[in-house]
C-alpha positions as CSV (number, residue, x, y, z in Angstrom):
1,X,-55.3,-16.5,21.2
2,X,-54.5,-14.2,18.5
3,X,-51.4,-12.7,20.7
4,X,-50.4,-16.7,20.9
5,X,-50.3,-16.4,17.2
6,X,-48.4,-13.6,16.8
7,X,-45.7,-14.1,19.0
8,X,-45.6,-17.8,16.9
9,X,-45.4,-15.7,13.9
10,X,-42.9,-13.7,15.1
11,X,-40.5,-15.7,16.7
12,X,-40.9,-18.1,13.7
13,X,-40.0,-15.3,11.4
14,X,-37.0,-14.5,13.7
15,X,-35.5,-18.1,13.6
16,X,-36.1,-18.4,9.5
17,X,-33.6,-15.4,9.6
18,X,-30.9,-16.8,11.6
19,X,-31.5,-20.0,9.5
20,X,-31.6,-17.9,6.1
21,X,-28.2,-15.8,7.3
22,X,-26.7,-19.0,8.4
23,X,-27.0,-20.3,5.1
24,X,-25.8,-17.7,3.3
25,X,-22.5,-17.6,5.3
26,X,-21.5,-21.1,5.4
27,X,-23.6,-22.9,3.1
28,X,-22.9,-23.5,-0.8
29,X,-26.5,-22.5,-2.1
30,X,-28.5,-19.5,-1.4
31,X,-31.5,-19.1,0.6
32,X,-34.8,-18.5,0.3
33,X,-37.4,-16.7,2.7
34,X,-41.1,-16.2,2.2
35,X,-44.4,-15.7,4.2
36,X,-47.7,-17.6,3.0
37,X,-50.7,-15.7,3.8
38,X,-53.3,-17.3,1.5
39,X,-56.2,-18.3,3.6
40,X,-57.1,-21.9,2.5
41,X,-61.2,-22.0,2.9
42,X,-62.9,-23.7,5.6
43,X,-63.8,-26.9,5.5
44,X,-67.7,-27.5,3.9
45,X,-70.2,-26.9,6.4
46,X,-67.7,-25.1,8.8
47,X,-68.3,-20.9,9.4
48,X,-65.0,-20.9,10.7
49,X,-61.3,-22.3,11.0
50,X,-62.4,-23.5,14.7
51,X,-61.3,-20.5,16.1
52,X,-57.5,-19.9,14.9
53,X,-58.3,-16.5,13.8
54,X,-57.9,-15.1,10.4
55,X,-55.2,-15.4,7.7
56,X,-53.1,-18.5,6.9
57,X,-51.6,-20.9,9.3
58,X,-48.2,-22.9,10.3
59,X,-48.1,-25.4,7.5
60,X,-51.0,-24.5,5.0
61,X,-48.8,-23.8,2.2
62,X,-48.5,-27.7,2.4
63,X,-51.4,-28.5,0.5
64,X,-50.9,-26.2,-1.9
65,X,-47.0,-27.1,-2.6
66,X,-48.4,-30.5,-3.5
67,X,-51.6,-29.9,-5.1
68,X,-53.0,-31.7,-2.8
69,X,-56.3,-29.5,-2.8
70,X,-59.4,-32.2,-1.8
71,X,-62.5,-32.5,-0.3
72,X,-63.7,-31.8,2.4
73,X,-62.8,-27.9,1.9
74,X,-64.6,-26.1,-1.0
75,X,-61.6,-25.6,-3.0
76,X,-61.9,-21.9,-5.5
77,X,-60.2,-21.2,-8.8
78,X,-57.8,-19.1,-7.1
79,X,-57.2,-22.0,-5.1
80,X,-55.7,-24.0,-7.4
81,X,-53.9,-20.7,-8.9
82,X,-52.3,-20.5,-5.6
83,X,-51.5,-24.5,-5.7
84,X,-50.3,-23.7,-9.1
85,X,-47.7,-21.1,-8.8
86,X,-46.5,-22.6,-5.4
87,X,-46.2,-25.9,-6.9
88,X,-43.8,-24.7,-9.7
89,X,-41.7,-22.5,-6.9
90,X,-41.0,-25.3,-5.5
91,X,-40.2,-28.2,-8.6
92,X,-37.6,-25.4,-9.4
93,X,-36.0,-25.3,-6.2
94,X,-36.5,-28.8,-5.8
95,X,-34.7,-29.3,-9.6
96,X,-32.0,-26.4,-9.9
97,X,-31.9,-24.9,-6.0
98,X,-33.4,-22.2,-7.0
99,X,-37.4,-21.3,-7.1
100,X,-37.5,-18.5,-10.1
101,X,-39.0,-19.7,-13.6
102,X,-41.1,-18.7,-16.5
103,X,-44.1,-17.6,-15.9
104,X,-43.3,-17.1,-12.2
105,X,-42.9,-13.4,-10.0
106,X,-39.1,-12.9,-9.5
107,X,-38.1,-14.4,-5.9
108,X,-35.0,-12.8,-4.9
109,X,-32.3,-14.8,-2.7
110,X,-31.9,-13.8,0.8
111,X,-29.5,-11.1,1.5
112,X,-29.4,-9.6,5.0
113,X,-26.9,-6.4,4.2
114,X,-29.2,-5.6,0.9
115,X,-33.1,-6.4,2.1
116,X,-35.4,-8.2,4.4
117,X,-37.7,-8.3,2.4
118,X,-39.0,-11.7,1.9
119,X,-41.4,-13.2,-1.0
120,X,-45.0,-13.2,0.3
121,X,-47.0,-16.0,-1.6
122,X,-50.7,-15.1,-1.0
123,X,-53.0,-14.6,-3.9
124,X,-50.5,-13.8,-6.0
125,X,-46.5,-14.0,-5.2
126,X,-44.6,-10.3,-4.4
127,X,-42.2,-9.3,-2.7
128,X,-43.8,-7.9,1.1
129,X,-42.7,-5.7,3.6
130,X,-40.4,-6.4,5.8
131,X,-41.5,-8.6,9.4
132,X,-42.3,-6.7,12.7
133,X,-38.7,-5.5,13.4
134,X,-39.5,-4.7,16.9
135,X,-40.5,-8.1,17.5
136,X,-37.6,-9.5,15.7
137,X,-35.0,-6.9,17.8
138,X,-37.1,-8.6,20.9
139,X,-36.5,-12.2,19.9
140,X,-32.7,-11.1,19.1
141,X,-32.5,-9.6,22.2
142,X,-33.8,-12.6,24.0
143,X,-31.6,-15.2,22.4
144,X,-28.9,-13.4,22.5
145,X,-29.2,-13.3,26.3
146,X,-29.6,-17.1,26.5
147,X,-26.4,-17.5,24.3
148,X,-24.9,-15.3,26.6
149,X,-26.3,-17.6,30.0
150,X,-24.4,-20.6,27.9
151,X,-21.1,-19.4,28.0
């Protein structure tokens, strides 16, 4: 299961890229990448996320994006920080194509020839380390194969 997850993760990560780079090549506005890794808690009675492992999921930034925090999950303080400072990344981008604003950690555009190094929007918003290069080198390697098989 948690090997399901990370080859998800990865491969997920990989594709964002190609999407990110795409955009910044041929598209008119710049791109954005990030990684959400603020857990959202369980919901109220539950010991566990029914068995996903630890850390965020595919799509829990959702909630938070649109403040959206209810029951039955025992929402925190730093919950609705999170929902907060997500919320307002995204009104910005939403309003001027572009997530930086006052108040808010500085969110650099994508730029594959100066960093990979994406905004990570956990507890607090930073810019992270890099993805697993190896598995983004294997997921290069694999699609560039299948490209290859297309032609």
């Amino acid at each position: 299961n948690a090997s399901q997850l990370a080859a998800f993760r990865d491969e997920l990560a990989f594709v964002m890229r190609i999407w990110a780079r795409a955009q910044t090549k041929t598209g008119h506005s710049k791109a954005f990448l990030y990684y959400f890794t603020h857990e959202p808690p369980p919901p109220v009675g539950s010991a566990s996320r029914g068995g996903l492992g630890s850390g965020a999921t595919h799509g829990a930034e959702a909630q938070y994006v649109f403040q959206n925090l209810l029951p039955p999950r025992a929402w925190t303080d730093l919950d609705h920080q999170v929902s907060d400072m997500l919320s307002s990344y995204w009104v910005n981008f939403a309003t001027n194509g572009d997530p930086n604003g006052n108040g808010l950690a500085k969110w650099p555009a994508f730029d594959d020839k100066k960093s990979d190094r994406p905004m990570v929007l956990g507890d607090r918003a930073e810019i992270g380390p890099a993805p697993n290069r190896a598995q983004l080198a294997f997921f290069e390697q694999l699609y560039e194969k299948e490209r290859g098989s297309e032609h």
